[in-house]
N, CA, C and O atoms as a CHARMM CRD file, in Angstrom:
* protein
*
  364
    1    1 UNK  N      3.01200  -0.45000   5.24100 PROA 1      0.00000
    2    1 UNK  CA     3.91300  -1.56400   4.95500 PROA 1      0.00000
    3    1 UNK  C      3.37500  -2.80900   5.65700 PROA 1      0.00000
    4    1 UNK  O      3.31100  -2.78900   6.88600 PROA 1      0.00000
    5    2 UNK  N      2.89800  -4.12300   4.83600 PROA 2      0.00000
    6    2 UNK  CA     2.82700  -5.14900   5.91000 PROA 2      0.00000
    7    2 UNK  C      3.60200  -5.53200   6.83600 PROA 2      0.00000
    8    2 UNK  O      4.67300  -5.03000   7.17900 PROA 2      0.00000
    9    3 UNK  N      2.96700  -6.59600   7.32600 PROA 3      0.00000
   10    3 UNK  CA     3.93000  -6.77500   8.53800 PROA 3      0.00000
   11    3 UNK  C      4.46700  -8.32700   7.90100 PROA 3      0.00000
   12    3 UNK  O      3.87700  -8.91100   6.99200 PROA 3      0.00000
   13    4 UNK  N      5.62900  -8.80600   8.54800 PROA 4      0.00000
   14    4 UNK  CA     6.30700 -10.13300   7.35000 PROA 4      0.00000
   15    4 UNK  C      5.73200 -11.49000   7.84400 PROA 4      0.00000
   16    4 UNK  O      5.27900 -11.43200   8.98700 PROA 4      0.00000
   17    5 UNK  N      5.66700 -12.47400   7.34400 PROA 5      0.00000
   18    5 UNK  CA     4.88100 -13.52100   7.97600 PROA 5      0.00000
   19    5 UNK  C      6.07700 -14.23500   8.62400 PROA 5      0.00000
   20    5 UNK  O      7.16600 -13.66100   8.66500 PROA 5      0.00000
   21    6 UNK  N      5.95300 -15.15800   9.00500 PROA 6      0.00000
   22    6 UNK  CA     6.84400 -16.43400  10.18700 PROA 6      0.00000
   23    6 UNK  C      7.04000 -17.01500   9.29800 PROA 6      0.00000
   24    6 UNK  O      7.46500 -18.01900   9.86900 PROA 6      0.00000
   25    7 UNK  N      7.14200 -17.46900   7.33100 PROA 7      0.00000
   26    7 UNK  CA     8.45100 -17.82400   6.90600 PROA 7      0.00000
   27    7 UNK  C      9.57600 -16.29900   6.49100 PROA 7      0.00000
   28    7 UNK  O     10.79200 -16.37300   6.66700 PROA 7      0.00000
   29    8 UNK  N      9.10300 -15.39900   6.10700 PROA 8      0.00000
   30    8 UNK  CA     9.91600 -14.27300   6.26100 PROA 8      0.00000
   31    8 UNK  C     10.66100 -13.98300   7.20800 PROA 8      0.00000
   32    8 UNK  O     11.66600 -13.30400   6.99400 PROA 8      0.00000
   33    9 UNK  N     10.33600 -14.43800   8.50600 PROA 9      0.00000
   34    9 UNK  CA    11.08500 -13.90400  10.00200 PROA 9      0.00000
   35    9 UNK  C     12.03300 -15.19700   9.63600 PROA 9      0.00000
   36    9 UNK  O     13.22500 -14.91000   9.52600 PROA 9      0.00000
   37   10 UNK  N     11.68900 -16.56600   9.43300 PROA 10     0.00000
   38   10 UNK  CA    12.43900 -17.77600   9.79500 PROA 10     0.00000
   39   10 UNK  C     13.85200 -17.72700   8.79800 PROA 10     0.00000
   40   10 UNK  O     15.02700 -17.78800   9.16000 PROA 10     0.00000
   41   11 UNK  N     13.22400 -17.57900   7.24900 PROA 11     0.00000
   42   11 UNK  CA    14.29300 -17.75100   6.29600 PROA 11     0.00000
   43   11 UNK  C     15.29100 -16.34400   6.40400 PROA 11     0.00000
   44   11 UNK  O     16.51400 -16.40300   6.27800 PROA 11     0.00000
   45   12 UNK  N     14.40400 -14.86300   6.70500 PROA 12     0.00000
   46   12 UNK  CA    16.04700 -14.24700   7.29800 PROA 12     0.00000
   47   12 UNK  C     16.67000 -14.34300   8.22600 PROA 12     0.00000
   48   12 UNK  O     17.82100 -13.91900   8.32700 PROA 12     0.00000
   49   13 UNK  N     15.78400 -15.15500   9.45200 PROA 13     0.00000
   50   13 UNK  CA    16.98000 -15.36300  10.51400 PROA 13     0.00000
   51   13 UNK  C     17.76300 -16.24800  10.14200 PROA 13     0.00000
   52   13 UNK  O     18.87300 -15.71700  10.16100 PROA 13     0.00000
   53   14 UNK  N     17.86800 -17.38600   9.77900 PROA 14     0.00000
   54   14 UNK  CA    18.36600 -18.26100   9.29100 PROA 14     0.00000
   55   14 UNK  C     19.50200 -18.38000   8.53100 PROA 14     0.00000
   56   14 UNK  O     20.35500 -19.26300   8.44300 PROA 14     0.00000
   57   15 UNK  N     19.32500 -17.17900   7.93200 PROA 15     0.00000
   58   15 UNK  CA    20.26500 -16.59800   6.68800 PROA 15     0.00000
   59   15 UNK  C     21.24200 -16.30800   7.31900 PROA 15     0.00000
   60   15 UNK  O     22.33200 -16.87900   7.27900 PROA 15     0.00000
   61   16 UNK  N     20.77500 -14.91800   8.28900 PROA 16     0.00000
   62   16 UNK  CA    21.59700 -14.10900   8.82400 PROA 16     0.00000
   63   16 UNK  C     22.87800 -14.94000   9.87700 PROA 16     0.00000
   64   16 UNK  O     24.03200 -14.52600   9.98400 PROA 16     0.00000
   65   17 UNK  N     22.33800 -16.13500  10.55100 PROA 17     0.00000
   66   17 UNK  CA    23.37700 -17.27200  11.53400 PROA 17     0.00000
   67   17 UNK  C     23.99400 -17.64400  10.52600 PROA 17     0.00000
   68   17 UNK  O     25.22300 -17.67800  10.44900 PROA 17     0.00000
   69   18 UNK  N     23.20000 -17.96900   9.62700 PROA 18     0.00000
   70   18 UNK  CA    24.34900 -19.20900   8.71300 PROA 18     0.00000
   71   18 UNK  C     25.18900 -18.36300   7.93700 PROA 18     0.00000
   72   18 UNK  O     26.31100 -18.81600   7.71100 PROA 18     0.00000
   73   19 UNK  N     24.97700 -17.50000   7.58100 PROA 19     0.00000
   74   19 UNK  CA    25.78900 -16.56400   6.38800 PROA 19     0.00000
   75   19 UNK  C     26.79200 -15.84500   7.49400 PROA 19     0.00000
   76   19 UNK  O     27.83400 -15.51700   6.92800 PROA 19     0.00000
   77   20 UNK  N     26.79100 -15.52700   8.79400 PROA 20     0.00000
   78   20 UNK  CA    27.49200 -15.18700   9.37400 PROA 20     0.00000
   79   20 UNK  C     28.66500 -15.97400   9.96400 PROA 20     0.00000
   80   20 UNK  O     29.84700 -15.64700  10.06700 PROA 20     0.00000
   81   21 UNK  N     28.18700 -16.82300  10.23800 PROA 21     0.00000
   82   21 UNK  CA    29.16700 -18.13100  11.14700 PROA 21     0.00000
   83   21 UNK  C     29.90200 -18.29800   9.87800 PROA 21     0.00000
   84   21 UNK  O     31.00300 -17.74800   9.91000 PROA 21     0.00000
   85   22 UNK  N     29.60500 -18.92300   8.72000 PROA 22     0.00000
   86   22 UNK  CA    30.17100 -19.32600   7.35700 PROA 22     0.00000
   87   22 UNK  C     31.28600 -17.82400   7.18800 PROA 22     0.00000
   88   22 UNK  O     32.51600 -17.86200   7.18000 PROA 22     0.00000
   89   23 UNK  N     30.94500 -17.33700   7.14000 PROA 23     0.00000
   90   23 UNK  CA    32.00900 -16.06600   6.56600 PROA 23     0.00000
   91   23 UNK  C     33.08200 -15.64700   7.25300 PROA 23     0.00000
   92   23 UNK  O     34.12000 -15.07800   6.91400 PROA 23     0.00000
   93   24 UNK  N     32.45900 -16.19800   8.74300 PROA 24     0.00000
   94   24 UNK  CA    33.63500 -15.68200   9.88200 PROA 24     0.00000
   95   24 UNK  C     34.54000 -16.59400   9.87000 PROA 24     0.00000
   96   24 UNK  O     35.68200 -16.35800  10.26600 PROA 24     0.00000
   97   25 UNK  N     33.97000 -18.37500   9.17700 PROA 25     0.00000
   98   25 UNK  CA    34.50500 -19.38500   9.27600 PROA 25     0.00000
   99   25 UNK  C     35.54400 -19.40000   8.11600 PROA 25     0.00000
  100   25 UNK  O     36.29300 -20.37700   8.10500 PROA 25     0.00000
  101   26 UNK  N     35.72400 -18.34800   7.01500 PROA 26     0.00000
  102   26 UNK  CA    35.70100 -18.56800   5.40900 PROA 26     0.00000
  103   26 UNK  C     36.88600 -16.80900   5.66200 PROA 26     0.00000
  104   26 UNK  O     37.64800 -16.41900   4.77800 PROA 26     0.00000
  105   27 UNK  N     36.80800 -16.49000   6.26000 PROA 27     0.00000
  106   27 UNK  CA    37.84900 -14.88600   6.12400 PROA 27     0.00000
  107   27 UNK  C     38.66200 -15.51700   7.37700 PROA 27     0.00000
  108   27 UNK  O     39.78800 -15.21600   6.98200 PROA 27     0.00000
  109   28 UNK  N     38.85100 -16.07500   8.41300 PROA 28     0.00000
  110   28 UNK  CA    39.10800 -16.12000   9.17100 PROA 28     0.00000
  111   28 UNK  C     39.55500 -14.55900  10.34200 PROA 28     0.00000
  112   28 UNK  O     40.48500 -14.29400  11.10300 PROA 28     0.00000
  113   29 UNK  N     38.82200 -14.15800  10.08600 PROA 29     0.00000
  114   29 UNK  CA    39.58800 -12.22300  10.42800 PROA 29     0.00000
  115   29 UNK  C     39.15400 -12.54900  12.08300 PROA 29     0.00000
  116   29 UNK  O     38.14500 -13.19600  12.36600 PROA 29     0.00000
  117   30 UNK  N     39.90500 -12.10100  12.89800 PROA 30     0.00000
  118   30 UNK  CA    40.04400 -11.57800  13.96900 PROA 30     0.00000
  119   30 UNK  C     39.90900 -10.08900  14.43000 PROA 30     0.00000
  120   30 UNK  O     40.06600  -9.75400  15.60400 PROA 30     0.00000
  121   31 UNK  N     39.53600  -9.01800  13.17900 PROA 31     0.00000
  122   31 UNK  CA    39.72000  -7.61700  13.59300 PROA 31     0.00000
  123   31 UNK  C     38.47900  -7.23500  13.72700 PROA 31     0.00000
  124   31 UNK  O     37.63300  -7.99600  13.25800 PROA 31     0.00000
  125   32 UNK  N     38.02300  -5.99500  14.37900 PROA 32     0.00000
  126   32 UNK  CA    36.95000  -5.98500  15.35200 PROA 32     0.00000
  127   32 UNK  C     35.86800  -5.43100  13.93600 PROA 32     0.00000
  128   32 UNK  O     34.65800  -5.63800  14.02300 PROA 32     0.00000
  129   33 UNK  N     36.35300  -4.85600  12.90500 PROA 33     0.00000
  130   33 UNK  CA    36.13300  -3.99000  11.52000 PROA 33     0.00000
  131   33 UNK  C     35.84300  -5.30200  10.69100 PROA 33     0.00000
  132   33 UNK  O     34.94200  -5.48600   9.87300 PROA 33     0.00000
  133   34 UNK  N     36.62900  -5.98700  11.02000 PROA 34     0.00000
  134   34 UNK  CA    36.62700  -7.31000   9.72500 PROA 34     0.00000
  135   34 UNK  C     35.17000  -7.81600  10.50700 PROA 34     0.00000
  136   34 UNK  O     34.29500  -7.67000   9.65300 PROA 34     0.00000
  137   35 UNK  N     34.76800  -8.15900  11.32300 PROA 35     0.00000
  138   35 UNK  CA    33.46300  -8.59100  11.86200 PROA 35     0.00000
  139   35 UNK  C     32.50200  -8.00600  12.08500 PROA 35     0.00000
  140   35 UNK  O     31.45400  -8.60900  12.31900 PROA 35     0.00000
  141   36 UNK  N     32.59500  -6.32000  12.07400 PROA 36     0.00000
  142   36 UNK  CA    31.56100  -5.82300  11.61300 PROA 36     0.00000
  143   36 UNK  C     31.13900  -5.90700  10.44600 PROA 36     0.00000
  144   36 UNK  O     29.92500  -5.85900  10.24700 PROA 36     0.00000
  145   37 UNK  N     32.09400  -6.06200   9.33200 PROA 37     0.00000
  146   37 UNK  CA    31.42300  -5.93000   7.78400 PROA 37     0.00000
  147   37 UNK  C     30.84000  -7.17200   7.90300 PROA 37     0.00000
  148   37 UNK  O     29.67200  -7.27000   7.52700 PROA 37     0.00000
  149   38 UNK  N     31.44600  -8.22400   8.38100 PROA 38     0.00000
  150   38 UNK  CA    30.62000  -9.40800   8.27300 PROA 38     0.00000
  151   38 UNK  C     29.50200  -9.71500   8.08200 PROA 38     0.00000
  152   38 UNK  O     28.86600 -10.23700   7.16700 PROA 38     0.00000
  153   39 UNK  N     29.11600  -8.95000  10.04300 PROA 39     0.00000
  154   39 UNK  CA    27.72700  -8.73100  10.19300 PROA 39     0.00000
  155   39 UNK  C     27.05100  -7.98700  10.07000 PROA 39     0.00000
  156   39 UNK  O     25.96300  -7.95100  10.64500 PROA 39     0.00000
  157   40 UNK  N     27.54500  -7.00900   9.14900 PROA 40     0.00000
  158   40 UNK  CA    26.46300  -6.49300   8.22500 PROA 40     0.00000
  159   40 UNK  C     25.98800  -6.64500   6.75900 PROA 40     0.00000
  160   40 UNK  O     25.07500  -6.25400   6.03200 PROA 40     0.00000
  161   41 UNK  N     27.14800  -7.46100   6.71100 PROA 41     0.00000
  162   41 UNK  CA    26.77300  -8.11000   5.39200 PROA 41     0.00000
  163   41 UNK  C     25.72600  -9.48500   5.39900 PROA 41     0.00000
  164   41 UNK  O     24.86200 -10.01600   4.70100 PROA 41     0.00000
  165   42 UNK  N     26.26900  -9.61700   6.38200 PROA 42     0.00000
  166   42 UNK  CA    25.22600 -11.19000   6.72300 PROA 42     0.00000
  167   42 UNK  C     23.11700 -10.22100   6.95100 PROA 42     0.00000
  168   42 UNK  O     21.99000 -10.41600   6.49600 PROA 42     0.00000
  169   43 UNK  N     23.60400  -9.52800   7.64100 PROA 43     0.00000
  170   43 UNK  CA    22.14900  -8.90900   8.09200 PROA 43     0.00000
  171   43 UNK  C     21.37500  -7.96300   6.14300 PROA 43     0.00000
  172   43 UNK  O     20.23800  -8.03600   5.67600 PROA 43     0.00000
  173   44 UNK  N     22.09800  -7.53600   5.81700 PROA 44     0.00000
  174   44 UNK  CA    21.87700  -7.34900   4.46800 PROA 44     0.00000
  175   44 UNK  C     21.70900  -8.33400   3.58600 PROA 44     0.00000
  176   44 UNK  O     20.95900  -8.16700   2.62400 PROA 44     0.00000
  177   45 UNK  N     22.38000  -9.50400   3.78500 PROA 45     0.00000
  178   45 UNK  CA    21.77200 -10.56000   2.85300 PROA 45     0.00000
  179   45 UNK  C     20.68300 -11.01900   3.42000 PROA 45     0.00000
  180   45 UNK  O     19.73800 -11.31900   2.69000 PROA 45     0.00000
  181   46 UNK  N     20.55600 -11.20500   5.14300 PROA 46     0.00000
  182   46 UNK  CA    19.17700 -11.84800   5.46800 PROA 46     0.00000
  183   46 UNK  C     17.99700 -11.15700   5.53000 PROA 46     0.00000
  184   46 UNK  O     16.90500 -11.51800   5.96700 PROA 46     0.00000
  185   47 UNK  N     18.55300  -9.49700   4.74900 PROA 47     0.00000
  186   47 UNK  CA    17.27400  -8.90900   4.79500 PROA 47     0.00000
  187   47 UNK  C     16.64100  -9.17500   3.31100 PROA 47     0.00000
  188   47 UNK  O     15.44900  -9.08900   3.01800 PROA 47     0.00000
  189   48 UNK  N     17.69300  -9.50900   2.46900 PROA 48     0.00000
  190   48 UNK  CA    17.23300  -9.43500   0.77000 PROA 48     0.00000
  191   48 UNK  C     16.66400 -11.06200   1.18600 PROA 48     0.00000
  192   48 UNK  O     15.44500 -11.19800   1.07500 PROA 48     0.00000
  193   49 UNK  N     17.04100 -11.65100   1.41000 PROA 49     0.00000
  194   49 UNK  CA    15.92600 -13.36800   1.08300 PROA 49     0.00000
  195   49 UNK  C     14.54700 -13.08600   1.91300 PROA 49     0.00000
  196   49 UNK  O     13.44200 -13.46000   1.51900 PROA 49     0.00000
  197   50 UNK  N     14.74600 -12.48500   2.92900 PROA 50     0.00000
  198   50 UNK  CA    13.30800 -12.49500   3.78500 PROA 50     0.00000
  199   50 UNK  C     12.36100 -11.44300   3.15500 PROA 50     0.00000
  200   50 UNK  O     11.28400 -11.18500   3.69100 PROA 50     0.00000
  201   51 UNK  N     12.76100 -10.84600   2.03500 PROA 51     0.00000
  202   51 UNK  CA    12.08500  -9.88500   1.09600 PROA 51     0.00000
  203   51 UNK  C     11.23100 -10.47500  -0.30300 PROA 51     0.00000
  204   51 UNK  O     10.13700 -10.26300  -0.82700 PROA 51     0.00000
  205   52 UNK  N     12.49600 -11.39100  -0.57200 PROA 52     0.00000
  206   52 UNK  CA    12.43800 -12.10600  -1.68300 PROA 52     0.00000
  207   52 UNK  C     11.41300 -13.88800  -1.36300 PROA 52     0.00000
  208   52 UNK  O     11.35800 -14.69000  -2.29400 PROA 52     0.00000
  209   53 UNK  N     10.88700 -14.14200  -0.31100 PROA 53     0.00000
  210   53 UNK  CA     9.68500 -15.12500   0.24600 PROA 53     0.00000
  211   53 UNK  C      9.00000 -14.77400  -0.36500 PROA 53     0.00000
  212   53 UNK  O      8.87700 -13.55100  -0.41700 PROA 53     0.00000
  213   54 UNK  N      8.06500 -15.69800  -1.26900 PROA 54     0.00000
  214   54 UNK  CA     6.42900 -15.48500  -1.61700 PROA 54     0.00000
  215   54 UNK  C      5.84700 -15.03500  -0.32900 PROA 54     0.00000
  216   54 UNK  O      6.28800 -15.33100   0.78100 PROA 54     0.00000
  217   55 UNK  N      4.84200 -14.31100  -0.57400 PROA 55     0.00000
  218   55 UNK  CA     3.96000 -14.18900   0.03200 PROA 55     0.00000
  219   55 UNK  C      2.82300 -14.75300  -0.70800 PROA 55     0.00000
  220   55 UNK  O      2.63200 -14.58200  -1.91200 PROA 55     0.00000
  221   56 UNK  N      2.05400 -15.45800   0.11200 PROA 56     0.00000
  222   56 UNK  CA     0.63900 -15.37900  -0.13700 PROA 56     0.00000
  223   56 UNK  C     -0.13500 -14.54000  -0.28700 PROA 56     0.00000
  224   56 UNK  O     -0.33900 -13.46600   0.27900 PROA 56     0.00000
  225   57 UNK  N     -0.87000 -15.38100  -1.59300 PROA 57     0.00000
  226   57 UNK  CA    -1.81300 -13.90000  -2.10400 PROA 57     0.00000
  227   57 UNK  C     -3.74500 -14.03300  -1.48200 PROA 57     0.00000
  228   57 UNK  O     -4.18700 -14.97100  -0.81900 PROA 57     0.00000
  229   58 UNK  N     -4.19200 -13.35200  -1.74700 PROA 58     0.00000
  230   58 UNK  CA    -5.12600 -13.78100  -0.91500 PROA 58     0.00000
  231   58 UNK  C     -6.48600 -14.49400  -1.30700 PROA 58     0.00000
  232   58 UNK  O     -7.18500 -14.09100  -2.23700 PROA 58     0.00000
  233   59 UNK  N     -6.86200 -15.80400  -0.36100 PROA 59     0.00000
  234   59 UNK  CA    -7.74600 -16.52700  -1.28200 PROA 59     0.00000
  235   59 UNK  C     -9.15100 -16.10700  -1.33800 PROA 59     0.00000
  236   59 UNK  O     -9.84900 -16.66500  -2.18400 PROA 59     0.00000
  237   60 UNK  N     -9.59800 -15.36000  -0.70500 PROA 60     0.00000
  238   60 UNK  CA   -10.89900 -14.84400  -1.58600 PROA 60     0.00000
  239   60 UNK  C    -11.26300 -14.29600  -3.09400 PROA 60     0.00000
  240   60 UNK  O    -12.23800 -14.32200  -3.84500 PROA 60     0.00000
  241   61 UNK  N     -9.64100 -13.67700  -3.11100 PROA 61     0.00000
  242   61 UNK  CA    -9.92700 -13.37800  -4.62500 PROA 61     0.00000
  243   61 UNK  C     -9.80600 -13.96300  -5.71900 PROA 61     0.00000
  244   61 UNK  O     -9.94000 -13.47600  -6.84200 PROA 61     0.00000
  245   62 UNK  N     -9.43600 -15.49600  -5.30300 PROA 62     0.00000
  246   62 UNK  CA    -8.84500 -16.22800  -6.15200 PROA 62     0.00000
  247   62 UNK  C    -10.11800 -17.32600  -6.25600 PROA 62     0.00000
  248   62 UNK  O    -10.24300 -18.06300  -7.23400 PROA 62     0.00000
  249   63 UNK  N    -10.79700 -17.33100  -5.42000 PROA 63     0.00000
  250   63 UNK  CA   -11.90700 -18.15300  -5.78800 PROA 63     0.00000
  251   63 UNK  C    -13.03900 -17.09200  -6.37700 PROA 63     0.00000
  252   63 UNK  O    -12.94600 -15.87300  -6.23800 PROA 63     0.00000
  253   64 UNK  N    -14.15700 -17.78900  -7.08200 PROA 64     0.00000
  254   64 UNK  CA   -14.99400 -17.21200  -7.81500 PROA 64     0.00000
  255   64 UNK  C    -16.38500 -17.39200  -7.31800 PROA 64     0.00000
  256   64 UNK  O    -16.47400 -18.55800  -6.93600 PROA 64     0.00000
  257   65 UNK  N    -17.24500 -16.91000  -7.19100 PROA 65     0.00000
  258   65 UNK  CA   -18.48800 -17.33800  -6.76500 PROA 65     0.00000
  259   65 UNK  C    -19.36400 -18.15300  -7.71800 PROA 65     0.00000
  260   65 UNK  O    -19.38300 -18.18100  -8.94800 PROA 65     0.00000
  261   66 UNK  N    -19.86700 -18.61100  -7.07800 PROA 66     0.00000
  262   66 UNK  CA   -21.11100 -19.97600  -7.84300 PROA 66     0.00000
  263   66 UNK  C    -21.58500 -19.45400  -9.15300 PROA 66     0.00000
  264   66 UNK  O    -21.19200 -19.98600 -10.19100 PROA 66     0.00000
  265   67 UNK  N    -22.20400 -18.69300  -9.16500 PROA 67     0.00000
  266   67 UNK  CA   -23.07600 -17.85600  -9.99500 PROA 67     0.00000
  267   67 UNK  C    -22.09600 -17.56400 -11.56500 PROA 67     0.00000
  268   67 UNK  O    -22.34000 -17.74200 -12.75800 PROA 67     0.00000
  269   68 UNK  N    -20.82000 -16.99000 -10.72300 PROA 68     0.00000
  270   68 UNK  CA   -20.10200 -16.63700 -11.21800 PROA 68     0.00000
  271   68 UNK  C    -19.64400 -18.04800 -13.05200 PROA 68     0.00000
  272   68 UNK  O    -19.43400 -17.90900 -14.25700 PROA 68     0.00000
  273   69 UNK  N    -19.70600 -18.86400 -12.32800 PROA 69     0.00000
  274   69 UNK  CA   -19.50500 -20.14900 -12.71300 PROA 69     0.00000
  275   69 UNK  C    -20.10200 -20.69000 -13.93000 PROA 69     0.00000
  276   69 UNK  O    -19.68400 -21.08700 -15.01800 PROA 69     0.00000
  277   70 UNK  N    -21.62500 -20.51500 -13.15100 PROA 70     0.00000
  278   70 UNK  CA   -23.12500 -20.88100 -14.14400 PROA 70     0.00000
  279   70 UNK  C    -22.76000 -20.79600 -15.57900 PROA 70     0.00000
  280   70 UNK  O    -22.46100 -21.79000 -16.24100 PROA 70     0.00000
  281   71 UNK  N    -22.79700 -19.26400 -16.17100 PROA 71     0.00000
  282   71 UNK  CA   -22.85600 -19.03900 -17.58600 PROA 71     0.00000
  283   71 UNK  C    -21.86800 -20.24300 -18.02300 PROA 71     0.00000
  284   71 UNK  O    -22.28700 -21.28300 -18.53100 PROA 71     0.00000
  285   72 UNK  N    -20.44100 -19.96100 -17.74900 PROA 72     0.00000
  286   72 UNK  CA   -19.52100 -20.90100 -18.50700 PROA 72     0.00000
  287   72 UNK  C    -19.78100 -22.69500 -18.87400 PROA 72     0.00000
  288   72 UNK  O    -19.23900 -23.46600 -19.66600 PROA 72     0.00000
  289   73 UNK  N    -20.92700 -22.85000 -17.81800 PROA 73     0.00000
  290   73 UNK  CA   -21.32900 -24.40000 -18.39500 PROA 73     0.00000
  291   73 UNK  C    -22.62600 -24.43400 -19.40800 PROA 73     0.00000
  292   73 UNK  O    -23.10000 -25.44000 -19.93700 PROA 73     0.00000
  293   74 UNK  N    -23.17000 -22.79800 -19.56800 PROA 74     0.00000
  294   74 UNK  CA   -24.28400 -23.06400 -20.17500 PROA 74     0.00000
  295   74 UNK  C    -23.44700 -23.05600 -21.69500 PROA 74     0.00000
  296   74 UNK  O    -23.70100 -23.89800 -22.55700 PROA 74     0.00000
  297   75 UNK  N    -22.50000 -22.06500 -21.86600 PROA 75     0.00000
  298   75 UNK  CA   -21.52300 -22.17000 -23.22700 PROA 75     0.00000
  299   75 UNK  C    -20.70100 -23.66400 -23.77200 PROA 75     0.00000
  300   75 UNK  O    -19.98600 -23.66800 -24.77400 PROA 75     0.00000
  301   76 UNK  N    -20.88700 -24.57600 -23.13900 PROA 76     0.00000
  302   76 UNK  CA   -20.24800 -25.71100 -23.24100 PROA 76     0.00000
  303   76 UNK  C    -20.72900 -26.28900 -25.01400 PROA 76     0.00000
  304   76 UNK  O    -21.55200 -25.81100 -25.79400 PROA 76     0.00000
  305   77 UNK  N    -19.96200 -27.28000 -25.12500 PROA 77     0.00000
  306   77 UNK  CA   -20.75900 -28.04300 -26.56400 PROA 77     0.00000
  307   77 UNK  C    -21.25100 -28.60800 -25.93600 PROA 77     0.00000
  308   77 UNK  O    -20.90100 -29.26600 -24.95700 PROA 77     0.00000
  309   78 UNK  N    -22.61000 -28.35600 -26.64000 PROA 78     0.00000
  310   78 UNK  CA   -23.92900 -29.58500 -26.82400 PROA 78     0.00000
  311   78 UNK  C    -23.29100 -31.05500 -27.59600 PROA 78     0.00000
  312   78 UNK  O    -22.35700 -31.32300 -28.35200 PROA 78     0.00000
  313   79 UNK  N    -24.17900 -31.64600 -27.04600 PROA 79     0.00000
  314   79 UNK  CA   -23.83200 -32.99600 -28.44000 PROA 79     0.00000
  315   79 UNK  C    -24.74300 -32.86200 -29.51700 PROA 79     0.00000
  316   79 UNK  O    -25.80900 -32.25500 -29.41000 PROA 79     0.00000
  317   80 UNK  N    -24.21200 -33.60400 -30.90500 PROA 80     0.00000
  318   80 UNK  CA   -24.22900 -32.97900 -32.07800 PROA 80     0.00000
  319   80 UNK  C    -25.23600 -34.83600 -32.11700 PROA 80     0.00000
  320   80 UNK  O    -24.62400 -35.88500 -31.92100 PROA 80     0.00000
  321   81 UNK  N    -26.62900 -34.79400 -32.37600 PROA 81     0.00000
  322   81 UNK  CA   -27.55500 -35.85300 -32.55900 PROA 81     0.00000
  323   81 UNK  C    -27.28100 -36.26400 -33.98200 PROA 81     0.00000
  324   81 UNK  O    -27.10100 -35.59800 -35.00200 PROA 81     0.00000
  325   82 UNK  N    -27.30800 -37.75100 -33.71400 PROA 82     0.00000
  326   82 UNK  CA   -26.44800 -38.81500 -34.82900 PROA 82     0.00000
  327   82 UNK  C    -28.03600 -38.90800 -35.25700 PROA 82     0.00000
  328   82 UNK  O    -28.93000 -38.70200 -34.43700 PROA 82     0.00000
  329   83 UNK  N    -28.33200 -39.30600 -36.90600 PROA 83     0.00000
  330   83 UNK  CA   -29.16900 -39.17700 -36.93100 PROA 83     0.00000
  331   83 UNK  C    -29.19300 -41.00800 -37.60100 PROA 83     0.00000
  332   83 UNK  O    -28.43000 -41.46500 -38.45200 PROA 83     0.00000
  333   84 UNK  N    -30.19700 -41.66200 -36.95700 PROA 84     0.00000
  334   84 UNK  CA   -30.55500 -42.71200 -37.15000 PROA 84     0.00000
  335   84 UNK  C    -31.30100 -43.18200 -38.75500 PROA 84     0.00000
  336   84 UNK  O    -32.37000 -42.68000 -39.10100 PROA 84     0.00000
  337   85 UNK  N    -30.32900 -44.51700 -39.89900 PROA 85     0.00000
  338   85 UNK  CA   -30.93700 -44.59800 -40.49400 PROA 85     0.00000
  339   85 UNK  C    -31.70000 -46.09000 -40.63600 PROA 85     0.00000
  340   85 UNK  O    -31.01400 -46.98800 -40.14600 PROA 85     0.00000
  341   86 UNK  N    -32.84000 -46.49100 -41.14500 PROA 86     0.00000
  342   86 UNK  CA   -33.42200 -47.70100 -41.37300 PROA 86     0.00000
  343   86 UNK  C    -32.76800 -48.95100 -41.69000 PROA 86     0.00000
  344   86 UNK  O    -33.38600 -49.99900 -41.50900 PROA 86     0.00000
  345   87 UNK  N    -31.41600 -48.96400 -42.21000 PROA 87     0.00000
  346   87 UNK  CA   -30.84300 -49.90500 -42.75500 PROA 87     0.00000
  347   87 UNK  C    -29.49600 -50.30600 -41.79900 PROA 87     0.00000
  348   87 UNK  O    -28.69300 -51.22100 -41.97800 PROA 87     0.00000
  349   88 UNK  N    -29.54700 -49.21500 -40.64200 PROA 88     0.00000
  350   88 UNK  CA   -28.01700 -49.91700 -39.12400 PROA 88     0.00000
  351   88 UNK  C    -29.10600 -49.95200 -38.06400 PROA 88     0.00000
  352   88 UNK  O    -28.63100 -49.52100 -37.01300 PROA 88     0.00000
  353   89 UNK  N    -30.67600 -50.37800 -37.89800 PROA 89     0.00000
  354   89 UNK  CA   -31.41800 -50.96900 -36.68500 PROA 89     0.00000
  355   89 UNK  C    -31.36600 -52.20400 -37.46200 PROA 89     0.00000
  356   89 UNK  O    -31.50100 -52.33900 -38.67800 PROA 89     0.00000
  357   90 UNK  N    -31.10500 -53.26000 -36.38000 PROA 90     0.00000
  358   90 UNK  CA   -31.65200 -54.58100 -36.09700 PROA 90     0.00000
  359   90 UNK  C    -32.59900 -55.15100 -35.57900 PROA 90     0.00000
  360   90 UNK  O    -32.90700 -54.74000 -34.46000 PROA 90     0.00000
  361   91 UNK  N    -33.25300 -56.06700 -36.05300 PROA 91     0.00000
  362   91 UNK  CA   -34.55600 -56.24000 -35.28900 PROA 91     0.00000
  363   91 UNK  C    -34.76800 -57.59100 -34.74600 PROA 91     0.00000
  364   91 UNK  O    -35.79000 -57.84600 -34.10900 PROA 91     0.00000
């Protein structure tokens, strides 16, 4: 399993304060049960967004080597030679 990067750690911690404070702020419950579901609901949602972060994919494979390159400019269009007649030169 990788390990999560530092926006994964940031956006579920983040989650997990704000989605918690908000809910405790939003049920108003005082019971010791009503604040556990809270915070486990808060820790379950901040585990689904810190899941749901792109990750970066990795850039070696995304670049191509030189070589790699070459053929595709030798396939290019040529230019197509206009062929010159005696009567559009000026002299």
């Amino acid at each position: 399993m990788p390990r999560p990067t530092a926006a994964q750690l940031a956006y579920g911690s983040c989650t997990v304060v704000l989605s918690t404070v908000a809910m405790l702020l939003l049920s108003q419950t005082s019971s010791g049960v009503g604040i556990a579901v809270i915070a486990f609901a808060a820790l379950a949602l901040g585990l689904l967004v810190a899941m749901t972060v792109p990750v970066p994919g990795p850039r070696a494979a995304a670049r191509r080597p030189a070589e790699d390159q070459a053929p595709a400019r030798q396939h290019a269009e040529k230019p197509v030679p206009v062929p010159v007649t005696g009567s559009s030169r000026r002299r």
